[in-house]
C-alpha positions, 0 to 999 in steps of 0.5 A: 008351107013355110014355117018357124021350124022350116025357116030354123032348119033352112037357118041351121043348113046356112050356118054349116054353109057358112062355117065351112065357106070360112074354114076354106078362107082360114085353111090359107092361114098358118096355125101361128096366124090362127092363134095369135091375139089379132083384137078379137074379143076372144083374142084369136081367130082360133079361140073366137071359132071355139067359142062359137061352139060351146055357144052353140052347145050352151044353147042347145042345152038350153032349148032341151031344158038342160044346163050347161057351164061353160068358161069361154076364157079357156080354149076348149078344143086347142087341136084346129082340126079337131074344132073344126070338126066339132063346130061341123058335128055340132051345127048337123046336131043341132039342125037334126034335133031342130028337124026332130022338134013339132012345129009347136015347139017354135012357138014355146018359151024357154026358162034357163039361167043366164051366164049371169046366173038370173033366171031367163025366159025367152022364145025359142024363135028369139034363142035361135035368132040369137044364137044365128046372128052370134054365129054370123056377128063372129064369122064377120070378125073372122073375115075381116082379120083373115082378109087383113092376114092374107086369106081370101074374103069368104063370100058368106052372105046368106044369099050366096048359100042360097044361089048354091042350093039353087044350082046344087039343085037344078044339077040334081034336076038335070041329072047331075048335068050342069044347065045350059049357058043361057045364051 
């Protein structure tokens, strides 16, 4: 049966997909590319990916009914492998305590402070709408200043992440054999 926390948790798989579909586009970058001021609002592709982080973490906070201050003016992780590694742990973090959560929770609303300091309510379904569709807003601006600098376009579509769980899956069905052509 499909439901908010099944469609959530799908969504979390997505976004790791997603990330990862984009650092293999970024690791055809130099370290000077991915550091340098290419017009994004945070600049850099670098400091762009280190704010998706500490929104995801901001936002987790936020759905367990904690606080979190975060400065998005400041890099937060300068090391790129490091960050790289961090937005893995934290995307896998947040889709295992989604997965942890009743159904129920999915239809609750949360009471936190918005980064303008007033008092906020929203949904958890609208929250994590949000948080998703920031992650894929910045993976998009990411692509077009990664393609113009010389790395491949990533395909992040999230109908491509679905067409590879779907071989991934008929492997698995076939024991790990690819399916026959179709001829």
């Amino acid at each position: 049966m499909y439901t908010w926390k099944s469609h959530f948790v799908i969504q979390a798989d997505y976004q790791h997909w997603a990330n990862e579909v984009m650092f293999t586009a970024l690791d055809h970058l130099t370290a000077d590319s991915l550091a340098s001021d290419q017009g994004l609002f945070f600049r850099s592709i670098h400091h762009t990916v280190d704010h998706m982080l500490m929104v995801s973490r901001v936002w987790l906070a936020r759905l367990q009914g904690e606080t979190l201050s975060v400065n998005y003016r400041e890099i937060h992780h300068p090391d790129w492998r490091g960050l790289q590694n961090a937005l893995r742990r934290e995307t896998r973090k947040l889709q295992a305590w989604l997965e942890a959560q009743p159904d129920a929770f999915y239809d609750r609303a949360i009471e936190f402070a918005g980064s303008d300091g007033r008092a906020r309510s929203m949904w958890v379904r609208d929250a994590l709408t949000h948080l998703y569709t920031h992650y894929v807003h910045h993976r998009g601006q990411i692509s077009a200043v990664a393609t113009r600098l010389g790395a491949p376009c990533p395909e992040m579509d999230f109908v491509y992440y679905r067409r590879e769980m779907e071989r991934l899956l008929d492997e698995v069905r076939n024991g790990g054999n690819r399916p026959p052509a179709a001829g």
